[in-house]
C-alpha positions in Angstrom: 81.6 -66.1 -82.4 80.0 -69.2 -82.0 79.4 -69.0 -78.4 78.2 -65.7 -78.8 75.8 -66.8 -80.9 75.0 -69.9 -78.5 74.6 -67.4 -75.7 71.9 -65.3 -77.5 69.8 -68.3 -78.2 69.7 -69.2 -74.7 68.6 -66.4 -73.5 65.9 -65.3 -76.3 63.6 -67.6 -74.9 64.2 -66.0 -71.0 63.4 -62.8 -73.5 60.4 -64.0 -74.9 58.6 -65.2 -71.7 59.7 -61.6 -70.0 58.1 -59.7 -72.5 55.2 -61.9 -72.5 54.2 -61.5 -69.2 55.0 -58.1 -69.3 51.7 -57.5 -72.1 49.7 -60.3 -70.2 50.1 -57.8 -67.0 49.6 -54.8 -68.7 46.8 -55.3 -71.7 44.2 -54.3 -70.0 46.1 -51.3 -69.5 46.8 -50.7 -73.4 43.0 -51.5 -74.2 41.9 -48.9 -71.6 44.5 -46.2 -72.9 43.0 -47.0 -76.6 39.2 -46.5 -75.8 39.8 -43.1 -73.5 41.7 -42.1 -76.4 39.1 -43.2 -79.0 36.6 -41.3 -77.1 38.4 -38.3 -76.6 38.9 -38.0 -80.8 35.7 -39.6 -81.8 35.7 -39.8 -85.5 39.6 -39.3 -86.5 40.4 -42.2 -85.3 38.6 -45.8 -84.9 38.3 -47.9 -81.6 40.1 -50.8 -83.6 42.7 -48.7 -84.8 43.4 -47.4 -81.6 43.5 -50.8 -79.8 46.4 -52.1 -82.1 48.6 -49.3 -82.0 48.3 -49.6 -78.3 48.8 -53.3 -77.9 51.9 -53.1 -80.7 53.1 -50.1 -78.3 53.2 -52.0 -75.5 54.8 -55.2 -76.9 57.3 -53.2 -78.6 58.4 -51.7 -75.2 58.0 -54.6 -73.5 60.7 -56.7 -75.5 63.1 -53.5 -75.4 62.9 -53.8 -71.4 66.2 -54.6 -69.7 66.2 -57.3 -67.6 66.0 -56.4 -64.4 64.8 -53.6 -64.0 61.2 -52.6 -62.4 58.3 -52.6 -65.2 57.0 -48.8 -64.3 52.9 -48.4 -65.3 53.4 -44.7 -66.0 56.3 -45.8 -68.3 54.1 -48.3 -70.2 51.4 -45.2 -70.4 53.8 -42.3 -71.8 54.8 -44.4 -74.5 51.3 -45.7 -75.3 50.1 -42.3 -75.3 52.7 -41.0 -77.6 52.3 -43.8 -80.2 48.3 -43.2 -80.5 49.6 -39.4 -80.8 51.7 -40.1 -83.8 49.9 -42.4 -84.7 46.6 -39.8 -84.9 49.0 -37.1 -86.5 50.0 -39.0 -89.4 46.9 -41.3 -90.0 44.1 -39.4 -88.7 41.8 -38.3 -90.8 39.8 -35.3 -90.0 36.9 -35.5 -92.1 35.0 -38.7 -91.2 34.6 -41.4 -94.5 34.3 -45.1 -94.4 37.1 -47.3 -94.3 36.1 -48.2 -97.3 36.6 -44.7 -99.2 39.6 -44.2 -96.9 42.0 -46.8 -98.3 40.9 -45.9 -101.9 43.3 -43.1 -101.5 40.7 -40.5 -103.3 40.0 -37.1 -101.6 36.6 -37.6 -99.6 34.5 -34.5 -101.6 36.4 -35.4 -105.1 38.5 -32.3 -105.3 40.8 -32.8 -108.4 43.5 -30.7 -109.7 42.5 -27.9 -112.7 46.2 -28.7 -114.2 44.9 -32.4 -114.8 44.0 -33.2 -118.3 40.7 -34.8 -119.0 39.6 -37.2 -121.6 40.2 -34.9 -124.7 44.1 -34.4 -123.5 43.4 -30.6 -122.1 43.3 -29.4 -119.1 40.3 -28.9 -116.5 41.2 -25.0 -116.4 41.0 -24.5 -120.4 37.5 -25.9 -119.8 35.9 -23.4 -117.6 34.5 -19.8 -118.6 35.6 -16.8 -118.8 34.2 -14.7 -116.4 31.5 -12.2 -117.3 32.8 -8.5 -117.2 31.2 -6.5 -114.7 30.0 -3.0 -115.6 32.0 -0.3 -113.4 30.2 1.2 -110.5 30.6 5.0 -112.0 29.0 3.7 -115.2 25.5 3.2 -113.6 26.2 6.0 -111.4 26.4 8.1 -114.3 23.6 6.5 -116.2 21.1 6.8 -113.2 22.3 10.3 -112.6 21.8 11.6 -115.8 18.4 10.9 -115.9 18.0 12.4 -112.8 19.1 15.5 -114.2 17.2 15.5 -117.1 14.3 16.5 -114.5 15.7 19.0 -113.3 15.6 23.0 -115.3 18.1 23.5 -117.0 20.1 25.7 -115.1 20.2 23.4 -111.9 21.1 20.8 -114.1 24.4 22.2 -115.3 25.3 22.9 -112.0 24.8 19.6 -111.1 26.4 17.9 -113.9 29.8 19.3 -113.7 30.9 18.3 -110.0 29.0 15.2 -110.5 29.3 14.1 -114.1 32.5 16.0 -115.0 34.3 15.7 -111.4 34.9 19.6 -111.6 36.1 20.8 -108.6 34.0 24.0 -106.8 36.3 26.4 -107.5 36.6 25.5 -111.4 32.7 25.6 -111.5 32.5 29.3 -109.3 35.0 31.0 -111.8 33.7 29.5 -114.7 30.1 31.1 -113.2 32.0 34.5 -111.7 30.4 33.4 -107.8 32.9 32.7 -105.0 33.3 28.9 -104.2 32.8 30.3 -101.1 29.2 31.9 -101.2 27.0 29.0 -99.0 23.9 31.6 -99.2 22.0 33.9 -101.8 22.8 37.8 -100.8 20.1 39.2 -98.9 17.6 41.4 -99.9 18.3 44.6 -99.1 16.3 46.5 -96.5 14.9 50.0 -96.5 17.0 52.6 -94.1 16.2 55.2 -92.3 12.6 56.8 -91.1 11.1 54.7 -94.1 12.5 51.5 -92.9 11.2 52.2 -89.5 7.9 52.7 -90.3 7.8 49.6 -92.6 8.4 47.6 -89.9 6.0 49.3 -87.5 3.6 49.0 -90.2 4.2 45.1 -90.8 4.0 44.3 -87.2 0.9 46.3 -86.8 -0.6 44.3 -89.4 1.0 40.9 -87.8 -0.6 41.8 -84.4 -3.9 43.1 -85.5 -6.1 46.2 -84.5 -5.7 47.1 -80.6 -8.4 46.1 -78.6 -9.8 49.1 -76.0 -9.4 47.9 -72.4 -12.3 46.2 -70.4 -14.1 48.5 -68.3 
């Protein structure tokens, strides 16, 4: 146990110096990952932020490198990349505030629960108003309607008023008037037969027309 223990402390500082020059070779690398990314979500995330997630990324991976093995750039750069992901999904904030506001903890545009009790011990929602009732939309319908018919003669108006007013159907309002819901037109007049007829007409064209002019000679 003791040797094992003496072995480790040899090599920690072989370690140490690995990892080290690992982030001296690679920092600029981190920093440049960090900006690109800054830039690319401008406003969720700051360029200070980004640069330490990226350089603790990289040491991090550094020191969990084996010894011996070859120290791979696009390596380094997945992992970076992946910690300023998680780092954006967990942390990020998507409505811009100060720093300042941020680490109060309080909900940039002051949204507070209605359950919450205030200063007098009741809550938020027993505070607020009861809505004002809204008049149906067949109430002014009938109201402005109504005086429409009042216009009217009498008889249109009670035809009127009891598909309108009443919701009778047509065929309730044609038996209770002895027509045919069917009617769409008022019955003709009718018209004279026979010889009579036919000189009526002749007559009421004539009169249409005019007098017959004689023919220029």
């Amino acid at each position: 146990m003791a040797s094992a223990t003496r072995r480790s402390a040899l090599e920690r500082p072989a370690s140490h110096s690995r990892r080290d020059a690992v982030v001296q070779q690679f920092l600029s690398l981190a920093d440049a990952l960090a900006r690109r990314f800054q830039q690319r979500f401008a406003g969720l995330i700051e360029l200070d932020d980004a640069r330490q997630v990226a350089r603790y990324e990289l040491v991090r991976t550094a020191a969990c490198l084996k010894p011996g093995c070859c120290t791979s750039a696009a390596y380094l750069k997945r992992r970076i990349h992946g910690a300023l992901q998680q780092y954006l999904r967990d942390h990020g904030r998507l409505v811009r505030v100060s720093r300042r506001e941020h680490e109060k903890g309080i909900h940039p545009l002051g949204h507070q629960s209605l359950d919450a009790l205030g200063a007098d011990e009741r809550p938020f929602l027993d505070k607020l108003a009861s809505p004002e009732r809204e008049a149906p939309a067949s109430e002014g319908l009938g109201i402005s309607a109504e005086a429409l018919l009042q216009k009217l003669p009498a008889n249109e108006a009670g035809i009127l008023r009891l598909p309108v007013l009443e919701n009778r159907t047509l065929r309730s309002i044609a038996g209770e008037l002895g027509v045919s819901s069917h009617d769409r037109q008022p019955p003709r007049e009718s018209r004279p037969s026979g010889a009579a007829g036919a000189a009526g007409l002749s007559a009421s064209r004539r009169r249409a027309t005019g007098p017959k002019q004689p023919p220029c000679e």
